[in-house]
N, C-alpha and C positions, 0 to 999 in steps of 0.2 A: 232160445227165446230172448228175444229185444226188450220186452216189458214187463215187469212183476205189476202186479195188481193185487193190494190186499185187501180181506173184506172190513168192512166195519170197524169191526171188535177187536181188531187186531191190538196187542197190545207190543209199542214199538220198544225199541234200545237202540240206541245212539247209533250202533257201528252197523245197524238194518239195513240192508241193500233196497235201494226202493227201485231203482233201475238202472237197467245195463246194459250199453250199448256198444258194440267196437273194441271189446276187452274193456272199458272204464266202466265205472259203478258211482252212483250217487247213493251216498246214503242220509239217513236219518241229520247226520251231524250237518253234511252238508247242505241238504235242503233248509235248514234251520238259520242255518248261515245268511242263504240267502234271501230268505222271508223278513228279519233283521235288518240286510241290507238295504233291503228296497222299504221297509220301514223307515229307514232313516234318510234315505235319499229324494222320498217323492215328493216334500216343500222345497228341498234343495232345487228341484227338475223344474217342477212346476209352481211356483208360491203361488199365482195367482189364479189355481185350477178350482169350480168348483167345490167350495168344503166339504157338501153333501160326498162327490163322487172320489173326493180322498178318503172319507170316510169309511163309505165303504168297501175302498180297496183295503186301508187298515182293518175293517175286521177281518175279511177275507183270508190277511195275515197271519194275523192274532190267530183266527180257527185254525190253521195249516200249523202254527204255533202248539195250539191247546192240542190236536187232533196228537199231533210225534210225541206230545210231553203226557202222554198218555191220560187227558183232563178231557173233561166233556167239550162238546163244541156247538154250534150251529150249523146246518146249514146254509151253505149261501144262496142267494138269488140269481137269477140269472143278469140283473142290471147290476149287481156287483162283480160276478165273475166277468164282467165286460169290464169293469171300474178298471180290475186288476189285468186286464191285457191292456185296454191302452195304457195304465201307472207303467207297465211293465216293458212296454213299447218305446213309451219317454225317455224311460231309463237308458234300455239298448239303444237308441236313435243319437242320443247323447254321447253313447260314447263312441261313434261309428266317426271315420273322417270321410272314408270314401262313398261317393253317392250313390255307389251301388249296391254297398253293405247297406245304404239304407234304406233303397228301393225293395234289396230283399227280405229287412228288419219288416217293414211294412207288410210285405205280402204273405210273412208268415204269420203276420198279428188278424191280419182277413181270415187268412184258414183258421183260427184258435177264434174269431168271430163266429164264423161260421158254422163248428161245434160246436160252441157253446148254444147257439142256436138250433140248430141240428139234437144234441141230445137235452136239453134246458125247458121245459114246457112252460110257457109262462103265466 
């Protein structure tokens, strides 16, 4: 199995495998890592993006935050989990040299539009 899916309620710990692919594993810690990261980097990417639409990629964060650190959360909307692909697309695009790494940064940020679209009813 490629993906863990937990339900709801789940109540996490740090060293949680949340997914696994190719023998690696992402866990709890790491995903936290990088919700943090991209917290602190997307004025860095973008200063002069929207504030509405950083906004609600930070709470997007913050939830994905509260949700591991086992705290109540919201749920997101579907115009924020789009916030948080393109924040998240910035991010990768920026740190890509080759223009093909970032034709394909791109067209992976369309399918994860497109899901989000796909299962998100608005």
């Amino acid at each position: 199995m490629d993906n863990i899916f937990y339900p709801q309620q789940k109540t996490f710990n740090s060293t949680d495998v949340l997914l696994v692919k190719d023998n690696e594993q992402l866990t709890v810690t790491d995903l936290l890592k990088v919700t943090r990261y991209a917290e602190k980097t997307i004025k860095i990417i973008d200063p002069k993006a929207d504030n509405n639409k950083l906004n609600l990629a930070l709470e997007v964060f913050n939830n994905v935050g509260f949700a591991l650190n086992n705290k109540p959360t919201d749920k997101p909307t579907q115009e924020a989990l789009h916030c948080v692909n393109d924040v998240l697309h910035k991010i990768v695009r920026s740190q890509l040299s080759k223009e093909s790494d970032k034709q394909f940064a791109s067209g992976m940020s369309l399918l994860v539009t497109l899901a989000i679209d796909l299962f998100c009813k608005k």
